[in-house]
C-alpha positions in Angstrom: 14.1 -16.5 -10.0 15.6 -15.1 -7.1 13.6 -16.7 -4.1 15.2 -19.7 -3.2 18.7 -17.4 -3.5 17.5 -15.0 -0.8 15.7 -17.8 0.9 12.2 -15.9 0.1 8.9 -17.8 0.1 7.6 -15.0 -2.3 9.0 -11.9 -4.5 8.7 -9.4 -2.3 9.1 -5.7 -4.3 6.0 -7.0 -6.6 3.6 -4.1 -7.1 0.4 -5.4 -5.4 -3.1 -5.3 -4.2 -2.3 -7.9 -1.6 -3.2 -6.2 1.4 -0.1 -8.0 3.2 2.5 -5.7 1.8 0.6 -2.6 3.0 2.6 -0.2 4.9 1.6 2.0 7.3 3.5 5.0 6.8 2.2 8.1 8.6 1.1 9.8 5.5 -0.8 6.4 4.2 -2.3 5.7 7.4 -3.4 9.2 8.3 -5.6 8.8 4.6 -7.0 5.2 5.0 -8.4 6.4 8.4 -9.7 9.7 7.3 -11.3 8.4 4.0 -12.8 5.2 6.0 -14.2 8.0 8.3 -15.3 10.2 5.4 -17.5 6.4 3.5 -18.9 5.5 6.5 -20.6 8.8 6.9 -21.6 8.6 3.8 -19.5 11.4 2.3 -20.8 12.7 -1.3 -17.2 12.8 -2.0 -13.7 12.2 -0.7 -10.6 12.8 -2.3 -6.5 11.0 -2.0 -4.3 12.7 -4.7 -0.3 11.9 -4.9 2.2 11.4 -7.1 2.4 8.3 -9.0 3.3 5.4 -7.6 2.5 6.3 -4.4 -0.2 3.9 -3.7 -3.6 5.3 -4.2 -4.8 2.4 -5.5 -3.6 0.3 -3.1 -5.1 2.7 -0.5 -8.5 2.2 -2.5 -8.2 -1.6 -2.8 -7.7 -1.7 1.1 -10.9 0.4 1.9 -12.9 -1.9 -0.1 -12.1 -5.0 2.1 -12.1 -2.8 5.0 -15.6 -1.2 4.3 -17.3 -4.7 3.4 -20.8 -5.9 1.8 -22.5 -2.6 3.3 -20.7 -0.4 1.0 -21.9 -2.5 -2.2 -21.9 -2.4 -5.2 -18.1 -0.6 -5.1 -17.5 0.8 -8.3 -14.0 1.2 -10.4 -14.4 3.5 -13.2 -10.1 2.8 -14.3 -11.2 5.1 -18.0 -12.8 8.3 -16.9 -11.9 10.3 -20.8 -15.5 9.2 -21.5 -18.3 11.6 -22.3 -20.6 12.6 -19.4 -23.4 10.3 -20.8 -21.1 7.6 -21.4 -20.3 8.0 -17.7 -24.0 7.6 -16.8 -24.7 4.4 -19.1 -21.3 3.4 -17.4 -22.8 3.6 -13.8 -26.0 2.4 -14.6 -24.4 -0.8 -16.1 -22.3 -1.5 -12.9 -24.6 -0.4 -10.4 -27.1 -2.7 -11.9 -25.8 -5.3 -14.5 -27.9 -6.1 -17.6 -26.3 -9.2 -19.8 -29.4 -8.8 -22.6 -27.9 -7.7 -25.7 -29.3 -4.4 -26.8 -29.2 -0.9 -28.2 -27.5 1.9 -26.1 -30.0 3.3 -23.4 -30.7 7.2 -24.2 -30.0 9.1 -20.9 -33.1 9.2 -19.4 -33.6 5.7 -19.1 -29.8 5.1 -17.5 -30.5 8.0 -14.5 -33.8 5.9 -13.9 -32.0 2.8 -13.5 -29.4 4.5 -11.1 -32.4 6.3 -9.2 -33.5 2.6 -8.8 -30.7 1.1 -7.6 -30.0 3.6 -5.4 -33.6 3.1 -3.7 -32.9 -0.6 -3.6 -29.5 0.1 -1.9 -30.8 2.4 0.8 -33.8 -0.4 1.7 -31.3 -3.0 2.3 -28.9 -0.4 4.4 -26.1 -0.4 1.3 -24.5 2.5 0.2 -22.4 2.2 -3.2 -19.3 3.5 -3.8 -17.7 5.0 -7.4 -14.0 5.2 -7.2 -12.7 7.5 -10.2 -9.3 6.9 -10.9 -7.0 9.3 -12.3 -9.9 12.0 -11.8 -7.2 14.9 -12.7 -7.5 13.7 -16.0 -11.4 14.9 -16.5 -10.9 18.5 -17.5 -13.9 19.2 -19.0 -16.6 21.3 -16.4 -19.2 19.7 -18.3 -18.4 16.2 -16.9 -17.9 17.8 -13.2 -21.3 19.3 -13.5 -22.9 15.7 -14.5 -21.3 14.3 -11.7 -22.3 16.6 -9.1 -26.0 16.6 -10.3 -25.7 12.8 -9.7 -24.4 13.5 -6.0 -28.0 14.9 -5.9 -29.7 11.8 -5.8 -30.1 11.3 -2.1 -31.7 8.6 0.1 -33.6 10.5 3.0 -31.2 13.0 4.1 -27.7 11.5 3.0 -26.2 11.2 -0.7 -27.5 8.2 -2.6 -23.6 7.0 -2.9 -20.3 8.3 -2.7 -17.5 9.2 -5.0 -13.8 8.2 -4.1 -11.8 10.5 -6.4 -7.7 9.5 -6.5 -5.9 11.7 -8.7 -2.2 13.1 -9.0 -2.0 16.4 -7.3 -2.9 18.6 -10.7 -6.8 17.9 -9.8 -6.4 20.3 -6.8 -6.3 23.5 -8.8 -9.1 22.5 -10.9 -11.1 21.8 -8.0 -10.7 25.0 -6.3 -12.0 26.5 -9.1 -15.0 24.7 -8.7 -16.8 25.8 -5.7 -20.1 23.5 -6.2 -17.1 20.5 -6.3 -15.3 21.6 -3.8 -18.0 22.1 -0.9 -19.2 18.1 -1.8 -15.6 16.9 -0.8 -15.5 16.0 2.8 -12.2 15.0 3.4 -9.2 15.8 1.1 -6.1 13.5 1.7 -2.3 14.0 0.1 0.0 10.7 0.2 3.7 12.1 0.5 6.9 10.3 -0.2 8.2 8.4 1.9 11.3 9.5 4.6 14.2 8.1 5.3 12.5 5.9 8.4 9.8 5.2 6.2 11.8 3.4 3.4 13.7 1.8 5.8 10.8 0.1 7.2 9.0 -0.3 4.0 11.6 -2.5 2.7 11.6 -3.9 5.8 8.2 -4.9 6.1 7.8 -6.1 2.8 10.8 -8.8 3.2 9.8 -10.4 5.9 6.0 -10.8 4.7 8.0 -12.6 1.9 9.9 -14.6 4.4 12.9 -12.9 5.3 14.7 -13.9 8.4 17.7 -11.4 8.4 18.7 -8.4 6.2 19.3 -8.1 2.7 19.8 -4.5 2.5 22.9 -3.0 4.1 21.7 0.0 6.1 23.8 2.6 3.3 21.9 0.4 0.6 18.6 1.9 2.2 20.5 5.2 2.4 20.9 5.0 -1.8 17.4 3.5 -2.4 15.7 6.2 0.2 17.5 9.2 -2.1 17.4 7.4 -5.7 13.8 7.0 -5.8 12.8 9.6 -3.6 10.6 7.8 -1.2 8.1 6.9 -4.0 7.0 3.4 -3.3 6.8 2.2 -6.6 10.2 3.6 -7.7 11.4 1.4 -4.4 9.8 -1.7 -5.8 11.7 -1.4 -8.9 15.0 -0.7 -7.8 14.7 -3.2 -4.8 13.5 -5.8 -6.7 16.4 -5.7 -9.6 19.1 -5.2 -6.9 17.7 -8.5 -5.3 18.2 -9.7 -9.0 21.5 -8.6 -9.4 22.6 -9.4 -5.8 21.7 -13.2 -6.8 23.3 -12.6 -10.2 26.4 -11.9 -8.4 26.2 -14.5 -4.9 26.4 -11.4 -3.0 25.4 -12.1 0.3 23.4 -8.5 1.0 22.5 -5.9 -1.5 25.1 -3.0 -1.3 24.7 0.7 -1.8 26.9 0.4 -5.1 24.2 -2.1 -6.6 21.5 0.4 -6.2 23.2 3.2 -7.8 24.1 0.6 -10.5 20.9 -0.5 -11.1 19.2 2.7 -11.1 22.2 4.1 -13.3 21.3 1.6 -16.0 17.5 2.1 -15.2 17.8 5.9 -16.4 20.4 4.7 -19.1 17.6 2.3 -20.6 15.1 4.9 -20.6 17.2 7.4 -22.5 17.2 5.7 -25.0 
């Protein structure tokens, strides 16, 4: 609605896998090296937990283009409340697809289909990769165990595959109180918020990969947006994206400091009630 207004060939505050609009904050780039590092040694585990809306999936999205057809099939379990064998027939169906119409597999027969594919993976120099999102949601131990006996499925002397667990920051308690869990995770990443600099160039960034050629933001609007969502990227996309609205609402010709606190007055407004 707005594009032609700001002279935009795109909206640019859209929340995104397009790898285009990926920032590389400190925080986010320090835990899309050390997770690449952590795949292509064929980790058991690695771990990126944050708040929401700070990108995890973004971050996940961009290791699976990064990583390429070696680390195959890649794996998106988006559900995880499912039993532990619902899990397994879960894997075993993505890991190796099977479109004939049948009764559920009992267990046995799903860990011998994983063992195969595993074996099949290793002989063509694959390695599959499960990404568990929101893992702090699996409280149960029993689903952790089933998991971890999984990990043991190995191809020589390396895991079988690898698990890529992203989940808010309530997972890290429970795993400490997992030591079998714990010892499998090789590298452990936290996203933080962004800073001050980091909004600034976030917003930055992201306008002129949708064809900005000058600012929209006046430097105290970034001030406003920086502190109102509290350098959470998704909270930025929001309030950036119905400023822009607003700004082209109103012929403004950049987006001032009072039209974010507006916008995110009537934000919280809206959800109070």
């Amino acid at each position: 609605m707005y594009q032609a207004y700001w002279q935009l060939t795109e909206k640019p505050f859209e929340n995104t896998m397009d790898p285009r609009f990926y920032y590389p904050s400190a925080s986010h780039q320090g835990a899309l090296l050390k997770l690449r590092y952590g795949l292509e040694n064929h980790a058991e585990a690695v771990l990126v937990a944050g708040e929401p809306g700070m990108g995890k999936t973004l971050l996940a999205g961009m290791l699976c283009n990064m990583l390429g057809h070696r680390f195959r099939p890649w794996v998106e379990i988006g559900f995880p409340q499912m039993s532990a064998e619902e899990l397994i027939a879960y894997l075993a169906d993505a890991l190796e697809p099977d479109d004939s119409p049948s009764d559920p597999l009992p267990l046995h027969r799903n860990l011998r289909r994983i063992r195969r594919l595993l074996d099949q993976a290793a002989q063509e120099k694959r390695h599959p990769v499960v990404v568990l999102e929101d893992a702090h949601l699996l409280t149960e131990p029993e689903w952790w165990e089933a998991v971890r006996l999984l990990l043991n499925f190995r191809s020589g002397i390396r895991s079988g595959f690898s698990f890529l667990l992203a989940a808010q920051p309530s997972l890290l308690p429970l795993l400490e109180r997992m030591p079998s869990w714990r010892d499998r995770i090789m590298v452990q990443c936290l996203l933080r918020p962004f800073n001050p600099m980091d909004t600034s160039g976030y917003v930055g960034h992201r306008l002129k990969t949708a064809g900005a050629t000058r600012e929209l933001f006046e430097p105290k609007a970034l001030d406003a947006l920086h502190q109102l969502a509290q350098g959470v990227p998704r909270r930025i996309n929001r309030l950036a994206d119905l400023a822009l609205l607003v700004g082209y609402a109103e012929g403004q010709d950049a987006i001032t400091a009072e039209q974010i606190e507006a916008v995110a007055e009537e934000l919280l407004t809206t959800a109070s009630e």
